[in-house]
C-alpha positions in Angstrom: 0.0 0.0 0.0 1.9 3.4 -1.0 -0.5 6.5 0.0 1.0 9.1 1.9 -0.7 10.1 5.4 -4.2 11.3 4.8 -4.4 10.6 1.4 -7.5 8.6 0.2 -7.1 5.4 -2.3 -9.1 2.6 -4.0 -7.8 -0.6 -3.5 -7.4 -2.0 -6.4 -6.0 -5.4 -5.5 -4.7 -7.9 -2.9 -1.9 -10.3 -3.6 -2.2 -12.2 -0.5 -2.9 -16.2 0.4 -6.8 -16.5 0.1 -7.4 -17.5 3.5 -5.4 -13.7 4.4 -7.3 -12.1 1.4 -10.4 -13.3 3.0 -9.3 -12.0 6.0 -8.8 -8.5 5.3 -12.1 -8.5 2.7 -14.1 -9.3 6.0 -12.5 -6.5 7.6 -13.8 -4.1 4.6 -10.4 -4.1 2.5 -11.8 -5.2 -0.9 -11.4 -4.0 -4.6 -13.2 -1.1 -5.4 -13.1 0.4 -1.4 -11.9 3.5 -0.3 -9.4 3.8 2.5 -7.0 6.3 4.0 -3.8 5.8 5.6 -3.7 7.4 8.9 -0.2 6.9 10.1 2.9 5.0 7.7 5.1 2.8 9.6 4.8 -1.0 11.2 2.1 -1.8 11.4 0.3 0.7 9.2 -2.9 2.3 9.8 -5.7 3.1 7.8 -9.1 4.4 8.1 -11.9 1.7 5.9 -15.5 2.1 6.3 -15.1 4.5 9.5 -13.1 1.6 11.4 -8.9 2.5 12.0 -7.0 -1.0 11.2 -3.8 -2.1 12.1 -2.0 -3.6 9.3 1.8 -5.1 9.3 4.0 -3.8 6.5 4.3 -6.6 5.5 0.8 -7.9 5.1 0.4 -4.0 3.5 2.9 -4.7 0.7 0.4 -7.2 -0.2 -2.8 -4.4 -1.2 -2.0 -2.4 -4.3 -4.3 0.8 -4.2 -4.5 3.7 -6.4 -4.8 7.2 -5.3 -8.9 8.6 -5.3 -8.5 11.7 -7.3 -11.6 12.6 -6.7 -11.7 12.8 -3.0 -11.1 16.3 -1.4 -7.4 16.0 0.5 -8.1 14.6 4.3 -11.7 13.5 3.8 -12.3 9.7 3.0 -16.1 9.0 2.0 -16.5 5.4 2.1 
């Protein structure tokens, strides 16, 4: 996951074991949603559906987002 703090992305992907992948799509990180990484570092945290996650660096390598254009800088609408 490469977003700088505060900025809003779509994830676009997740390259992750399917039983992991399943995992983080239950906890709301799927293609297609919006999130915004709160603070960079290990673990990670983002902000998806109103909900902060923890997320290893790791395990983060593993979502490829893209960045929303089309969301004002700072506010996430999920």
């Amino acid at each position: 996951m490469e977003l700088a703090p505060m900025q809003v992305g779509i994830v676009t992907d997740l390259f992750a074991p399917d039983d992991i992948a399943g995992r983080l799509k239950s906890l709301g990180l799927c293609s297609g949603r919006r999130v915004q990484l709160v603070k960079a570092g290990d673990p990670i945290i983002v902000r998806v559906l109103g909900s902060r996650l923890g997320i290893s660096a790791r395990l983060a390598r593993s979502i490829q987002v893209r960045p929303d254009t089309c969301v004002e800088e700072g506010v996430a609408r999920t």
